[in-house]
C-alpha positions in Angstrom: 113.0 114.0 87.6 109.9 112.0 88.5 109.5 108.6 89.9 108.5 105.2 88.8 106.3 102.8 90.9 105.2 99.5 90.8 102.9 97.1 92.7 103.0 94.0 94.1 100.2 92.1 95.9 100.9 89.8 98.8 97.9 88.2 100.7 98.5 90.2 104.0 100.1 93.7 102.5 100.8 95.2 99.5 103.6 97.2 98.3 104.1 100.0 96.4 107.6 100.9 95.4 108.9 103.8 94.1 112.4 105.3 92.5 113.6 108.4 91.6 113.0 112.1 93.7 109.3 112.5 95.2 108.9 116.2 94.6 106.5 119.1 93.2 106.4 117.2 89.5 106.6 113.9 91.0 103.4 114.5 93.3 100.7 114.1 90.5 102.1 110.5 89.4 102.5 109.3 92.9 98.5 110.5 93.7 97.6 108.4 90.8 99.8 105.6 91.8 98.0 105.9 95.0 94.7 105.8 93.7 95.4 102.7 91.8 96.3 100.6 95.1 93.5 102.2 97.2 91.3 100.1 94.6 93.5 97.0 95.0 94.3 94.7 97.5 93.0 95.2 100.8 95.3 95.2 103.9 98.6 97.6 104.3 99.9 99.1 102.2 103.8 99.1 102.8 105.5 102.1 100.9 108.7 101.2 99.9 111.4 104.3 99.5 114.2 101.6 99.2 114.9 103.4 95.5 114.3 106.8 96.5 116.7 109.0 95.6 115.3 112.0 98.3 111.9 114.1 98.9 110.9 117.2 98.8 108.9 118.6 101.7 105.7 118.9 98.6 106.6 115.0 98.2 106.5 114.5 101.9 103.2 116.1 102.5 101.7 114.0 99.1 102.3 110.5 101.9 100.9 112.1 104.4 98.0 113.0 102.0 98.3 109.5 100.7 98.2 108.1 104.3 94.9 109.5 104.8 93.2 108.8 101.2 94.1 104.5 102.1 92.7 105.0 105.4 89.6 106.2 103.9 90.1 102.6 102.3 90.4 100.5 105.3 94.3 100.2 104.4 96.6 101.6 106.3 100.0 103.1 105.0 103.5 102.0 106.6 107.0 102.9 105.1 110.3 101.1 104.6 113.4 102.7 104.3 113.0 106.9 104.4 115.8 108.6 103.0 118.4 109.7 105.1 117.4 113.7 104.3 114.2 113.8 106.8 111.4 111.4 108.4 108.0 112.0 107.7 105.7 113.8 110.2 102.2 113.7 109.9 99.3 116.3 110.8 98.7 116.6 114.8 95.0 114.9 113.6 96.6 112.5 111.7 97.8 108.7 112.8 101.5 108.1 112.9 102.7 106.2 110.0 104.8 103.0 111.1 108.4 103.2 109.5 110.2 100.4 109.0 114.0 100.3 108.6 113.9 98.7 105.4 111.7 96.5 103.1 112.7 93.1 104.6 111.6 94.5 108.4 107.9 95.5 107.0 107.4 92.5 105.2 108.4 90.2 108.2 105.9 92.3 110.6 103.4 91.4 108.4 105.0 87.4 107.9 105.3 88.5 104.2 108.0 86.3 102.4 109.4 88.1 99.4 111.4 85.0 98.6 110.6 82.0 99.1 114.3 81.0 100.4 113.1 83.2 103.6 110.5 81.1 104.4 112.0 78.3 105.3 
């Protein structure tokens, strides 16, 4: 199994969701997913694992990778929603990554309204 992402642009974040199991043959796709956001937007990027269905520890170390490659971007990674099976621990050189309890929590810390009924 491998996941799907997709994109969406806000003016103070962006987030990238993704579904399905973030493992060995998922790594590849999410690196390119990756890539394409580095080169869009500008801001955090919020990765939301709201779809996940789990993570390898191969999957887990392609965040931490990804954390560093938007960094190198001036965009700074945050999650929403880990799965239950682990939390994410980045290198000792490496800045913690914010986690978020879910997808609505990240996008209020950054006064993101998904809906426009929430912003009222």
């Amino acid at each position: 199994m491998t996941i799907e992402w997709r994109y969406t642009d806000y003016p103070s974040a962006g987030v990238l969701s993704i579904s399905g199991h973030l493992g060995v043959r998922a790594a590849d796709r999410f690196g390119g997913a990756i890539g394409w956001v580095a080169e869009r937007g500008t801001g955090p990027v919020i990765l939301d694992l709201t779809e996940l269905k789990g993570w390898s520890a191969e999957g887990q170390a392609a965040i931490a990778e990804a954390a560093v490659r938007l960094a190198a971007h001036d965009r700074p990674l945050e999650l929403a929603a880990i799965p239950a099976d682990g939390s994410l621990v980045p290198d000792a050189d490496q800045r913690p990554i914010p986690v978020h309890p879910d997808l609505t929590a990240a996008l209020a810390a950054h006064r993101v309204c998904a809906d426009a009924s929430e912003c009222r």
